[in-house]
PAZAPA-4460 file (N, C-alpha, C; in steps of 0.05 Angstrom, whole numbers, plus 32768, in hexadecimal, padded with zeros to 4 digits):
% residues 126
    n_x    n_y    n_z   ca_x   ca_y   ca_z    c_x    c_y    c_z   seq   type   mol
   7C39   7FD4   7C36   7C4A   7FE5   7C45   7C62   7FEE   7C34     1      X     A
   7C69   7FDC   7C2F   7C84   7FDB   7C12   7C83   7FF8   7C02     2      X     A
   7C66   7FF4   7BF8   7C59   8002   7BE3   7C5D   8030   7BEE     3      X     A
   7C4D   8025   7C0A   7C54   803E   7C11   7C6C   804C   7C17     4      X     A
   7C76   803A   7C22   7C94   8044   7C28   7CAE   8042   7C10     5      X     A
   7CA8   8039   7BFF   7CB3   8044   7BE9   7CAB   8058   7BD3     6      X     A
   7C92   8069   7BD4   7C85   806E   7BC2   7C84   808C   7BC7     7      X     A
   7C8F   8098   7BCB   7C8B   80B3   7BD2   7C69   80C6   7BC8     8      X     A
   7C61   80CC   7BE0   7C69   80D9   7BF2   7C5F   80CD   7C12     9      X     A
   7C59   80AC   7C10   7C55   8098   7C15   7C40   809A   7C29    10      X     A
   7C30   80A4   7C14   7C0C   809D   7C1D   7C02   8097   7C07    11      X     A
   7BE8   808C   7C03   7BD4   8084   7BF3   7BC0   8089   7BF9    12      X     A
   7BA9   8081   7BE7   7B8A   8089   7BEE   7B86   8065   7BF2    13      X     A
   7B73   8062   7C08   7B6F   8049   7C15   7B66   8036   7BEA    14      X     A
   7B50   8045   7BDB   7B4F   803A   7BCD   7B5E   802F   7BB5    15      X     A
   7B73   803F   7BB9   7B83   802F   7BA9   7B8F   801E   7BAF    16      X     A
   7BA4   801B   7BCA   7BAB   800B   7BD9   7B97   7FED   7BDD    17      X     A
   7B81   7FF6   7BE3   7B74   7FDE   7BD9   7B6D   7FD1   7BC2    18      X     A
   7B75   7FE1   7BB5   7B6C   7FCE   7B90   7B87   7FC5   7B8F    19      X     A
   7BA2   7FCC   7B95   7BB3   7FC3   7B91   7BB9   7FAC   7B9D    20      X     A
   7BBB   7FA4   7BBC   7BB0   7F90   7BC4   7B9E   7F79   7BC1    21      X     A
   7B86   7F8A   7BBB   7B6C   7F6B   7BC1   7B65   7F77   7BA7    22      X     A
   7B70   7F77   7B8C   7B61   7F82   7B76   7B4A   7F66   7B6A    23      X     A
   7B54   7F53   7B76   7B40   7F35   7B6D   7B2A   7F37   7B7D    24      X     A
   7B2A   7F49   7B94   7B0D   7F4E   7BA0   7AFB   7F65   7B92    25      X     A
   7AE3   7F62   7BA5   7ACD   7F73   7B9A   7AD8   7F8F   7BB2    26      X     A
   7ACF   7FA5   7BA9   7AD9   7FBE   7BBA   7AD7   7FC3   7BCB    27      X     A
   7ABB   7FBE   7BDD   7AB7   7FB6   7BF3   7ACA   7F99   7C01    28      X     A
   7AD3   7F8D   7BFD   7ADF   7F78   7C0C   7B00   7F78   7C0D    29      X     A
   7B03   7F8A   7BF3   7B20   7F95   7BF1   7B29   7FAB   7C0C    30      X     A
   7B15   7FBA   7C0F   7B19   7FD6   7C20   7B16   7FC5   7C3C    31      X     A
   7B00   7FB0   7C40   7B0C   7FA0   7C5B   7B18   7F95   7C65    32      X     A
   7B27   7F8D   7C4D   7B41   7F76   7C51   7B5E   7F90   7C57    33      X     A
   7B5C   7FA2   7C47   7B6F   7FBC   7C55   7B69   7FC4   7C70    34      X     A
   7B4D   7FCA   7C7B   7B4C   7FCA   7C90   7B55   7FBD   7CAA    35      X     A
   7B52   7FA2   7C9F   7B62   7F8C   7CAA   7B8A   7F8D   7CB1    36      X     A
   7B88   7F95   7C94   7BA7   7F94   7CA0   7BAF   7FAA   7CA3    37      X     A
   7BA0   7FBE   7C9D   7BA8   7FD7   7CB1   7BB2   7FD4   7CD6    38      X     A
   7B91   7FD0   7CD1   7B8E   7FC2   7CF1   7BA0   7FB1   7CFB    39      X     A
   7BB0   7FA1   7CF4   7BC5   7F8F   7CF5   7BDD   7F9B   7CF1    40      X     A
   7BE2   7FA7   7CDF   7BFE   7FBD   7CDA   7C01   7FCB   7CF0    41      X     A
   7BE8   7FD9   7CFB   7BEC   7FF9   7D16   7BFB   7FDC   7D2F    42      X     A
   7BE5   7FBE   7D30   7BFC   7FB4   7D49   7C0E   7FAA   7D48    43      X     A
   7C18   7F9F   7D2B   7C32   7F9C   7D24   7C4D   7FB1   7D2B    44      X     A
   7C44   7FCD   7D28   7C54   7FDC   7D17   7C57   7FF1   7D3D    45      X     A
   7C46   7FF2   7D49   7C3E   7FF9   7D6A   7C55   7FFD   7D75    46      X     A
   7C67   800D   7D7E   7C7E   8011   7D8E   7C78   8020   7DA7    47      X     A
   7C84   801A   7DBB   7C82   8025   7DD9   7C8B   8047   7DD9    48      X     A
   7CA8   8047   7DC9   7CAF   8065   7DC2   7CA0   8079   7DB1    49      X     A
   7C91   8068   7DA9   7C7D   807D   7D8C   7C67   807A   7DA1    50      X     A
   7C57   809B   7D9C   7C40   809F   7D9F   7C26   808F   7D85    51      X     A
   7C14   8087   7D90   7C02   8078   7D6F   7BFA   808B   7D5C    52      X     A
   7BF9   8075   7D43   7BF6   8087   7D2D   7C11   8096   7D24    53      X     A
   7C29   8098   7D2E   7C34   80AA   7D22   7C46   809E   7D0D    54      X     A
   7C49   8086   7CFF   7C59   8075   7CED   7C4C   8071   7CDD    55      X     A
   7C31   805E   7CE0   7C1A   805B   7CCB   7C02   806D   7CDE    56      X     A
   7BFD   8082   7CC2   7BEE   8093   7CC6   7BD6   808C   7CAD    57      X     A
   7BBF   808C   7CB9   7BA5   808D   7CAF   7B8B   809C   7CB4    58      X     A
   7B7E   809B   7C9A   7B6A   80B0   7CA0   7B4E   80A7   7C96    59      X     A
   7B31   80A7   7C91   7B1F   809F   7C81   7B27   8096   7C62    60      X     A
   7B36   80A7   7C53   7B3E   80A9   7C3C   7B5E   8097   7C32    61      X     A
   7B66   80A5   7C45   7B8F   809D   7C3E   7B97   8091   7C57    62      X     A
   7BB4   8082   7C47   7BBF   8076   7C53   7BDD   807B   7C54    63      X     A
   7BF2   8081   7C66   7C0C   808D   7C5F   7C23   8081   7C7F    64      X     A
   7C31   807C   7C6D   7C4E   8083   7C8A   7C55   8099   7C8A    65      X     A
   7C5A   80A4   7CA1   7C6C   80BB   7CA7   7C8E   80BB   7CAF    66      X     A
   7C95   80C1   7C95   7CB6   80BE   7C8C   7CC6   80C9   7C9D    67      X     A
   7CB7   80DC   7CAF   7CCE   80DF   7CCD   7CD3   80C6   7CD9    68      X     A
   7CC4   80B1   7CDA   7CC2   809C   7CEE   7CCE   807F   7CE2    69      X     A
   7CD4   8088   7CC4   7CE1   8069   7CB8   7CF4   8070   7C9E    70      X     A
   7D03   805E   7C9A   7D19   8062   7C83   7D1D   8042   7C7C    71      X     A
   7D18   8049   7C5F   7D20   8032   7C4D   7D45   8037   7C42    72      X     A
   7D4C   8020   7C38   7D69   8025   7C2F   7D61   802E   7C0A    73      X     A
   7D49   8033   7C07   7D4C   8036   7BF1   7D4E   805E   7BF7    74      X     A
   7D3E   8068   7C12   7D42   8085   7C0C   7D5C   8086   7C15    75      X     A
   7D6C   8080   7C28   7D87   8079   7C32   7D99   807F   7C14    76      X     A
   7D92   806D   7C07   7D9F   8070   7BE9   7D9A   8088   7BD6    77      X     A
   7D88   808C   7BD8   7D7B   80AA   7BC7   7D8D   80C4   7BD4    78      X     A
   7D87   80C3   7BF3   7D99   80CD   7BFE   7DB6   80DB   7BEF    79      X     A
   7DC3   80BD   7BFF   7DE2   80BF   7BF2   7DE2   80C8   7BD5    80      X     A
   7DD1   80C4   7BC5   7DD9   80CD   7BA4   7DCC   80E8   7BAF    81      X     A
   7DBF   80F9   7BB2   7DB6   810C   7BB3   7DD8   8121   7BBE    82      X     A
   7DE2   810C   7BCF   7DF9   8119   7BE3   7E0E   8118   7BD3    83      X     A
   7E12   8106   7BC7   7E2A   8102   7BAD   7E27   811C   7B9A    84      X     A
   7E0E   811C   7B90   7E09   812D   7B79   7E10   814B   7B7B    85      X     A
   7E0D   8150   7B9E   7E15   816A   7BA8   7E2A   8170   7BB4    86      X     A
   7E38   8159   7BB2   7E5B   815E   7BB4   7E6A   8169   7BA6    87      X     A
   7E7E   8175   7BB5   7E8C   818B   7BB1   7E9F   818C   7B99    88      X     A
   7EA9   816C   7B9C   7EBE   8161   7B87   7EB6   8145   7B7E    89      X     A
   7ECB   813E   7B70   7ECC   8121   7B63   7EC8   810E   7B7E    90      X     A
   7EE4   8117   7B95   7EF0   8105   7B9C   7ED4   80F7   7BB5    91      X     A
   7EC4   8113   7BC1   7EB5   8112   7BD5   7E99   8109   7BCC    92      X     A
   7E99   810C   7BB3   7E7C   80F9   7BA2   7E7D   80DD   7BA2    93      X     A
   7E9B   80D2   7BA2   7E9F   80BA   7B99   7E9E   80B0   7BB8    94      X     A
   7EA8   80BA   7BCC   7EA0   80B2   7BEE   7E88   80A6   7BF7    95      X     A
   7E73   80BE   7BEC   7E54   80B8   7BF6   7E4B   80A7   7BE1    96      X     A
   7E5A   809D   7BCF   7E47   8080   7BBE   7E5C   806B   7BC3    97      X     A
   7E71   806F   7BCE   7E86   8053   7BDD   7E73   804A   7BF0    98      X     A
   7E71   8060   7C05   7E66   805E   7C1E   7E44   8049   7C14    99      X     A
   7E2F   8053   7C02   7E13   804C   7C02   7E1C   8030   7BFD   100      X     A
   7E2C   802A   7BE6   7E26   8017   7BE2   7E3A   7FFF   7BF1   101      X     A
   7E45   8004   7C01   7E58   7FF7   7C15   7E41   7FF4   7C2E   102      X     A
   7E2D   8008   7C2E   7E1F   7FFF   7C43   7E01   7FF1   7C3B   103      X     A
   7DFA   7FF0   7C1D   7DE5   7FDE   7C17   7DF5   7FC2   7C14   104      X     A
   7E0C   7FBC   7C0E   7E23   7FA0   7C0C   7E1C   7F9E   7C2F   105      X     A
   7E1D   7FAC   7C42   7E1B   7F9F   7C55   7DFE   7F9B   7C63   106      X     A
   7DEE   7FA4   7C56   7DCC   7FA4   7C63   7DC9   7F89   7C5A   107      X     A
   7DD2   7F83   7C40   7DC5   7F6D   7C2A   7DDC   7F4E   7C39   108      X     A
   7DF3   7F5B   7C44   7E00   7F44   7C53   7DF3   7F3C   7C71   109      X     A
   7DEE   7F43   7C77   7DD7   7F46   7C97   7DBC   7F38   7C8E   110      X     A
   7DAA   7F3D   7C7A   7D9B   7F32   7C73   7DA1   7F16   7C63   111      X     A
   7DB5   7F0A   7C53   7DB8   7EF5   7C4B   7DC0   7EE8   7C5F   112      X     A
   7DDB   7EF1   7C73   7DEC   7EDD   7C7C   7DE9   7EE1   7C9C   113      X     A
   7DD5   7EF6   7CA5   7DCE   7EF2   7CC0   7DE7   7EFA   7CDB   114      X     A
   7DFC   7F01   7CCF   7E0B   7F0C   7CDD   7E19   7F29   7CD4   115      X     A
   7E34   7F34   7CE4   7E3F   7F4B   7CD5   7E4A   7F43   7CB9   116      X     A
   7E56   7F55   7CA7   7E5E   7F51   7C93   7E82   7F54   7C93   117      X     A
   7E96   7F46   7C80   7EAF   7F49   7C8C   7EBB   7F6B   7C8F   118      X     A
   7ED0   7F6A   7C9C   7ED9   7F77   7CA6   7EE2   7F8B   7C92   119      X     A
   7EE9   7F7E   7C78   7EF6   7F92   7C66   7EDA   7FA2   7C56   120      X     A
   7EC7   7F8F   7C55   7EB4   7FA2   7C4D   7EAD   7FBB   7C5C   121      X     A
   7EAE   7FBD   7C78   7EA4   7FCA   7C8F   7EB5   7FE6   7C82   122      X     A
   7ED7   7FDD   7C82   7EEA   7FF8   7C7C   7EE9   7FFE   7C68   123      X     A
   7EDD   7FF1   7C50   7ED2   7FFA   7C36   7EC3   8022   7C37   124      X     A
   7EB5   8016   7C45   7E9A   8028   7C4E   7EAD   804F   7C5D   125      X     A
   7EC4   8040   7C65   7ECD   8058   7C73   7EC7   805D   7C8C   126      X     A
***
């Protein structure tokens, strides 16, 4: 899942996805074992607000998320540099990369330490 959602344009063809995975299997048992966690990903991944299929989308061939329906902090970050780079001046370039990286300091504080992050970091961010 990693794989797709970082990989633009975050689909694959099932066979590669499976050699990358089960490449110690034979090709037949590789493409089952994706099946498998396909099959396991759609009820993992299953939300009451989403219609099915519309996050992990699949077909005979390919396999893909649909990037309306999820965001990594790595496009979050691409983002902001994309938004820096098209700023107007110095001062408003240097905002939108205070801001990204004031708010990956606080994703990465949430995930280590399980709570908010301090306070001065928060007004860091603006």
């Amino acid at each position: 899942m990693a794989y797709l959602a970082l990989v633009p344009p975050h689909r694959s063809s099932r066979e590669v996805l499976a050699d990358l995975l089960w490449s110690d299997l034979e090709p037949p048992r590789a493409r089952h074992s994706l099946n498998l966690a396909l099959s396991w990903l759609r009820n993992a991944l299953e939300q009451p607000d989403l219609p099915a299929g519309q996050l992990l989308q699949t077909s005979r061939t390919l396999v893909g998320l649909n990037p309306a329906y999820f965001t990594t902090d790595v496009m979050q970050f691409e983002h902001a540099l994309a938004a820096a780079r098209s700023a107007k001046d110095a001062a408003a370039e240097r905002r939108w990369l205070q801001q990204q990286v004031c708010l990956q300091y606080e994703q990465q504080w949430r995930q280590l330490y399980g709570d908010e992050p301090p306070e001065a970091l928060r007004r860091l961010r603006g």
